[in-house]
C-alpha positions in Angstrom: -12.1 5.2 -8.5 -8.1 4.6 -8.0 -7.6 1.3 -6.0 -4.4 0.0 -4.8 -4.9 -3.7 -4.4 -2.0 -5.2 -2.2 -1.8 -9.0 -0.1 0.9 -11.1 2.0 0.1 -14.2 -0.3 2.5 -13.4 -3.2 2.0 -11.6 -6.2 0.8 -14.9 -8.3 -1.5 -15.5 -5.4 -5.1 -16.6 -7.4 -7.5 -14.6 -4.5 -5.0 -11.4 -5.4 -6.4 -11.5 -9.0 -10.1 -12.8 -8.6 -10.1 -9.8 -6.4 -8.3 -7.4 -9.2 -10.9 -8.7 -11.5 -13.4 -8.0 -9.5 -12.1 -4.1 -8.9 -11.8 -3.9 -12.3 -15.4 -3.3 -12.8 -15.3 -0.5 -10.0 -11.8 1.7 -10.6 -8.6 1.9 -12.0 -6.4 -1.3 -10.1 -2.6 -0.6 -9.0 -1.3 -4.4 -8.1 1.5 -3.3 -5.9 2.3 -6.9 -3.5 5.3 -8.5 -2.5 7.0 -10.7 -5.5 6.4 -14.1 -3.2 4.7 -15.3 0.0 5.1 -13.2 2.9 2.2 -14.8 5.7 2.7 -14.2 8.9 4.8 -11.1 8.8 2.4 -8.9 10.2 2.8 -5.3 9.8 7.1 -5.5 9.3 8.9 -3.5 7.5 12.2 -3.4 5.4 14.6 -0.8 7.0 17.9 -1.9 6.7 18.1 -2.7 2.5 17.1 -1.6 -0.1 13.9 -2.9 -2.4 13.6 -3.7 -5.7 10.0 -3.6 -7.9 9.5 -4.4 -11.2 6.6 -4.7 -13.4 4.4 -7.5 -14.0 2.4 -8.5 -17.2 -1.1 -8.9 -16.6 -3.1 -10.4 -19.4 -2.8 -14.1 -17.4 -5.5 -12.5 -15.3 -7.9 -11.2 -17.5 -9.4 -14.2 -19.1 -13.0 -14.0 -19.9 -13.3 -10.2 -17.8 -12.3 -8.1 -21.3 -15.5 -6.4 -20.8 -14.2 -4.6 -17.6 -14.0 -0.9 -18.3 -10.7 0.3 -16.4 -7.4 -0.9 -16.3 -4.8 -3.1 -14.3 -1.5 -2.1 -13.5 0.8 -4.7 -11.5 4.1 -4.8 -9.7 6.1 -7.1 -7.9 8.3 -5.6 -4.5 10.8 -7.4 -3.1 9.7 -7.0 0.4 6.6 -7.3 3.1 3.4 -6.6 2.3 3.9 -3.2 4.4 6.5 -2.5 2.2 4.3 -2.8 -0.9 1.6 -1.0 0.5 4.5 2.5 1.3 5.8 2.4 -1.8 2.7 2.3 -3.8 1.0 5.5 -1.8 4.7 7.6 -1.4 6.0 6.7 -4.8 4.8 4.2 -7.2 1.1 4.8 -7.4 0.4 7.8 -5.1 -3.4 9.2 -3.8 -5.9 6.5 -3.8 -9.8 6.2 -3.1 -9.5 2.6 -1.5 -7.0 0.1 -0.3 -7.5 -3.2 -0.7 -5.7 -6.3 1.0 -6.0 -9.9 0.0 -8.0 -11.6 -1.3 -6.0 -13.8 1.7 -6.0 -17.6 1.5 -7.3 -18.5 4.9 -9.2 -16.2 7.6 -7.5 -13.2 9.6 -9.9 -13.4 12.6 -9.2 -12.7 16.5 -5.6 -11.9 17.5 -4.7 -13.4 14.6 -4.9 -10.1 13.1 -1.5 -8.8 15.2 1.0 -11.0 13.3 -1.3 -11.4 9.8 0.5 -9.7 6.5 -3.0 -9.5 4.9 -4.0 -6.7 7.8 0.0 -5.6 8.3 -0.3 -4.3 4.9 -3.6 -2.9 4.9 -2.1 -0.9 8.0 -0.2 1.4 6.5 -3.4 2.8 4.0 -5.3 3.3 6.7 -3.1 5.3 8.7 -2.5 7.7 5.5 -5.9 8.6 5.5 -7.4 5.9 2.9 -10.6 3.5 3.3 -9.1 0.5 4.0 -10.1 -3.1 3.7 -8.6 -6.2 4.3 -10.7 -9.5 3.3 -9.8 -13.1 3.6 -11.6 -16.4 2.8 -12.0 -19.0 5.8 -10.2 -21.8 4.2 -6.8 -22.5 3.2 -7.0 -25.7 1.5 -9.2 -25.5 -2.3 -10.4 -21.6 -1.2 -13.2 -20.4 -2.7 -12.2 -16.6 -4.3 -15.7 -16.3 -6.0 -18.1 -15.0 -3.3 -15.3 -12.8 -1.8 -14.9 -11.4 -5.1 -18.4 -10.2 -5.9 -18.7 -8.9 -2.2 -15.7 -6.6 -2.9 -17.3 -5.5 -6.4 -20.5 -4.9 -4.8 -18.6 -3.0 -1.9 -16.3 -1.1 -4.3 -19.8 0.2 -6.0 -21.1 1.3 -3.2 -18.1 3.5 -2.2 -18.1 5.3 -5.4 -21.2 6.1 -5.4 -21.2 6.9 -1.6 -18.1 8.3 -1.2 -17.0 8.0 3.2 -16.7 11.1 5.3 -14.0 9.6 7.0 -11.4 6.7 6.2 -12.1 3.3 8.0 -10.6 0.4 8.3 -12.4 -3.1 7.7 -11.3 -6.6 8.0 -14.1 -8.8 6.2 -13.8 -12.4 6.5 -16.1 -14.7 3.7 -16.7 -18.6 4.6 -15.5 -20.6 1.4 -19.1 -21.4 0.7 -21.3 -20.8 -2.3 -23.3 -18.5 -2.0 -26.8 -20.2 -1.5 -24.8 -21.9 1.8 -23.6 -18.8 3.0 -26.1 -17.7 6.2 -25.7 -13.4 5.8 -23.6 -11.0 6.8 -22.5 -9.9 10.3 -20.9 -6.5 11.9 -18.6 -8.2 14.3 -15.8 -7.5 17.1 -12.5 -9.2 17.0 -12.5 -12.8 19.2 -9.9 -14.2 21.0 -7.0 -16.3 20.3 -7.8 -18.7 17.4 -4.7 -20.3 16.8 -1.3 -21.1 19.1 2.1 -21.5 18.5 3.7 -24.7 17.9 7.6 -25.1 18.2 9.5 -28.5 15.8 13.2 -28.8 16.8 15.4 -30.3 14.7 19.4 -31.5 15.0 22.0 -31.6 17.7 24.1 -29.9 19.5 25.2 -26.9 17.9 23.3 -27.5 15.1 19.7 -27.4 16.6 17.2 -25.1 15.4 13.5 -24.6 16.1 10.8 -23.8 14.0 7.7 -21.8 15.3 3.9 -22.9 13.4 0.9 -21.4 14.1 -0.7 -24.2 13.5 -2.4 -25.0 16.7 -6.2 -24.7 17.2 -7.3 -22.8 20.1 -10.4 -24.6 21.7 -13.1 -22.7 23.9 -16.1 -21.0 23.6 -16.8 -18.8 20.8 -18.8 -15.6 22.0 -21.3 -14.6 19.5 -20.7 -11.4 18.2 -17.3 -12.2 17.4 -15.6 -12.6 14.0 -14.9 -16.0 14.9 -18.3 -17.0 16.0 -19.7 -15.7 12.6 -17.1 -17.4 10.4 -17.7 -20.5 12.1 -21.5 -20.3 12.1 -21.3 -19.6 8.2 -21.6 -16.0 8.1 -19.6 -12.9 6.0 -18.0 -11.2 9.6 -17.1 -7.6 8.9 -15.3 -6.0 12.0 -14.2 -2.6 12.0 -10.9 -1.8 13.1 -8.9 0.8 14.5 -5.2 1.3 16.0 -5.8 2.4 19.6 -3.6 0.0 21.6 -4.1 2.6 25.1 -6.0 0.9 27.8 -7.5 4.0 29.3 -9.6 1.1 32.2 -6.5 0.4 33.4 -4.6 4.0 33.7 -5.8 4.4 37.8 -4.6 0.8 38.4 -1.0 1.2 36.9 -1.1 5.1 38.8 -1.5 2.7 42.2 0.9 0.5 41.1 3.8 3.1 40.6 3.1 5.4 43.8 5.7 6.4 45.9 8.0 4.9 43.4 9.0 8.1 42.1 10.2 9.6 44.8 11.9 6.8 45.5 13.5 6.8 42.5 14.4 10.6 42.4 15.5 10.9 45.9 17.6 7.9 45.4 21.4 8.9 45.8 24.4 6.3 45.2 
């Protein structure tokens, strides 16, 4: 197989490389992610500069995995992770088998998934036609990259020997648990809200500014099924998504909602 690994955490991010590791052992690996940390950016791209890329030395990150049979190639962009992700497939790397995204510090779960780099990136493989995934372990502070890791080797076997009809789009999410604490795997939907914004300001005057965190916890109850109920409850959530913002429920509501009003509009004379 032909992977391009990508993530929002930086190119010298340590999940980025347990997971190259890992793929190693499945494909050819193209490292193409931005050359620092680019959280939060969601699916943002640069279209008003121009980027830069340059190459990146990999033997730091093959320490005791010189029995892996394929190759890494790495390179650091100077932009989002969505930028990363466009120049690999149009120009740096080209056709792929699989995307990956991540391995992301900290989970992507619920809503979270509109403004997260991890799934911004992963994005723009999926709507070129490529198996996507984008996987994340639930912890931030001292995350465990192991178990995410193996699930993506495992996974990246599996796809080369079964080879998908159709591309897809998966957002995995692993509890930073060993393995002999972790309670099984879950097909999930996305939850709600799991964290909200919180706003610092900062100086006087004309000098005030404001910083936005998402840093906030949102409480309430978590539905099972969700990926937020399974992360929580120690479980691998894998929740397949797609791009389909339309509300099609809500199409004879708005019609109400606008009658008359074009007529109105149209036979409207100044």
């Amino acid at each position: 197989m032909k992977i391009l690994l990508t993530n929002d955490d930086g190119i010298h991010a340590p999940g980025l490389w347990a997971a190259a590791r890992a793929l190693r052992h499945v494909g050819e690996v193209f490292v193409v992610a931005p050359d620092r940390e680019q959280s939060g950016v969601g699916a943002s791209l640069t279209l008003h500069a121009p980027l830069r890329i340059r190459s990146i030395l990999v033997d730091h990150a093959l320490s005791g995995n010189g029995d892996a049979p394929h190759q890494i190639t790495a390179y650091a962009v100077e932009g989002t992770p969505g930028d990363s992700c466009i120049l690999a497939l149009e120009q740096v790397v080209g056709a792929v088998d699989l995307v990956v995204s991540g391995i992301n510090s900290g989970s992507n779960v619920g809503w979270d998934v509109m403004v997260s780099g991890t799934v911004g990136a992963a994005i723009q493989g999926y709507v070129r036609g490529y198996p996507t995934i984008a996987i994340s372990v639930g912890s931030v502070l001292n995350p465990r990259f192991e178990e995410s890791a193996m699930l993506l080797q495992l996974l990246g076997q599996r796809l080369a020997q079964r080879p998908p009809a159709t591309n897809f789009f998966l957002n995995i999410n692993v509890p930073s648990l060993p393995l002999a604490e972790i309670r099984g795997l879950q097909v999930t939907q996305l939850g709600n809200r799991s964290y909200g914004e919180s706003i610092r300001e900062e100086g006087n005057g004309a000098q005030k500014r404001y910083w936005i965190a998402r840093n906030r916890p949102i409480s309430g109850n978590d539905i099972q099924g969700t990926d937020i109920w399974a992360l929580k409850n120690g479980r691998i959530s894998i929740t397949p998504l797609q791009l389909s913002l339309g509300n099609q429920q809500q199409i004879p509501t708005v019609e109400d909602l606008f009658a008359d009003i074009p007529n109105q509009l149209l036979n409207h004379h100044d």
